[in-house]
C-alpha positions in Angstrom: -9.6 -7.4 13.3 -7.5 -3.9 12.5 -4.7 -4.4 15.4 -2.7 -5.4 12.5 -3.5 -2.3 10.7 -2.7 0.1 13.8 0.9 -2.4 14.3 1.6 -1.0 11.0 1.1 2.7 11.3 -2.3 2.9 9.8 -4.4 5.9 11.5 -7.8 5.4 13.2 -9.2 7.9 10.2 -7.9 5.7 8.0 -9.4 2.4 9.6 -12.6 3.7 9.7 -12.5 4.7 6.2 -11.4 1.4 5.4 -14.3 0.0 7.7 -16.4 1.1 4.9 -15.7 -1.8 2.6 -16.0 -4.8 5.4 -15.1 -6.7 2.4 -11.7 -5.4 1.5 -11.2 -5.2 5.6 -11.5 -9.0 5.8 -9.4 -9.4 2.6 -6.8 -7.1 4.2 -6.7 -8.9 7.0 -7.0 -12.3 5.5 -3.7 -11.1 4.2 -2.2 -9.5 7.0 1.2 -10.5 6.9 2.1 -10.1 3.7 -0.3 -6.4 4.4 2.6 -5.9 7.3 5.8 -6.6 4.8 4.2 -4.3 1.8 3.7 -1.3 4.5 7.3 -1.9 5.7 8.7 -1.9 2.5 6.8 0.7 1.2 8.4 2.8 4.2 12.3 1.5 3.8 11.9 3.0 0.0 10.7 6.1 1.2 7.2 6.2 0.4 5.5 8.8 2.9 1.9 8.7 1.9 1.1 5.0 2.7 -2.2 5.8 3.8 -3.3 7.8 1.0 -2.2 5.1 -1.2 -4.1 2.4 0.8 -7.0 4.0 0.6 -6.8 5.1 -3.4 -5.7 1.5 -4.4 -6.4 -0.8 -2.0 -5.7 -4.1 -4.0 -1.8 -3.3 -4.4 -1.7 -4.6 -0.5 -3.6 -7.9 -1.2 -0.7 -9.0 -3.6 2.7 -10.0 -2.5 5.4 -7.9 -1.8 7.5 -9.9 -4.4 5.0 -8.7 -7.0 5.2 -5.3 -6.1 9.0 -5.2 -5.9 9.1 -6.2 -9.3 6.5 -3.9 -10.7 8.3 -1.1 -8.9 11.8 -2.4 -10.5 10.5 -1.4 -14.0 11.1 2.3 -13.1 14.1 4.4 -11.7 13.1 4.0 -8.3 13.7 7.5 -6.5 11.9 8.6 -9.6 9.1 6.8 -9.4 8.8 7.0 -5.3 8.9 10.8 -5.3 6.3 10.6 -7.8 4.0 8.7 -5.3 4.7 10.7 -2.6 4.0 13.9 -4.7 0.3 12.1 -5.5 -0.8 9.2 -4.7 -2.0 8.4 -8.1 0.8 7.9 -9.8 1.1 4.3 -7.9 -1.2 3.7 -11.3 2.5 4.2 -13.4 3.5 1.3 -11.7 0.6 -1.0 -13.2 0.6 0.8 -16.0 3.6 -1.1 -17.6 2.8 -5.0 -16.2 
């Protein structure tokens, strides 16, 4: 149930922190493929912390990437992904404006 986590980067620390929440594990992988295209996106924009920002806001990989695109597209994007990278709370800037 988390080989689709690993195929995407995620460490075993962070699995077992997810492992927690057996609920969000089965949502995540209920979800896996669109799970797989957020994480490669995520990277291709340059966001380094993927794993922090999975396990502060877990939800923004149970939505499609289209939907996070187009939150993201409200912001300057370098801006607003060196921002994330500098803390992963500032992903909350992002739902701020929807």
């Amino acid at each position: 149930m988390t080989d689709f986590l690993v195929v995407s980067g995620i460490s075993l620390n962070t699995i077992n922190q997810l492992k927690k929440n057996e609920n969000l594990l089965s949502d995540l992988y209920d979800n896996k493929d669109e799970f797989i295209n957020i994480t490669n996106y995520l990277r291709m924009i340059g966001i380094k912390n993927i794993e922090e920002v999975l396990i502060y806001k877990p939800e923004l990989f149970l939505e499609s990437k289209d939907n996070l695109i187009y939150s993201l597209s409200q912001f300057d994007l370098p801006t607003i992904v060196n921002m994330i990278n500098e803390d992963c709370t500032n992903i909350d800037l992002v739902y701020e404006v929807d």
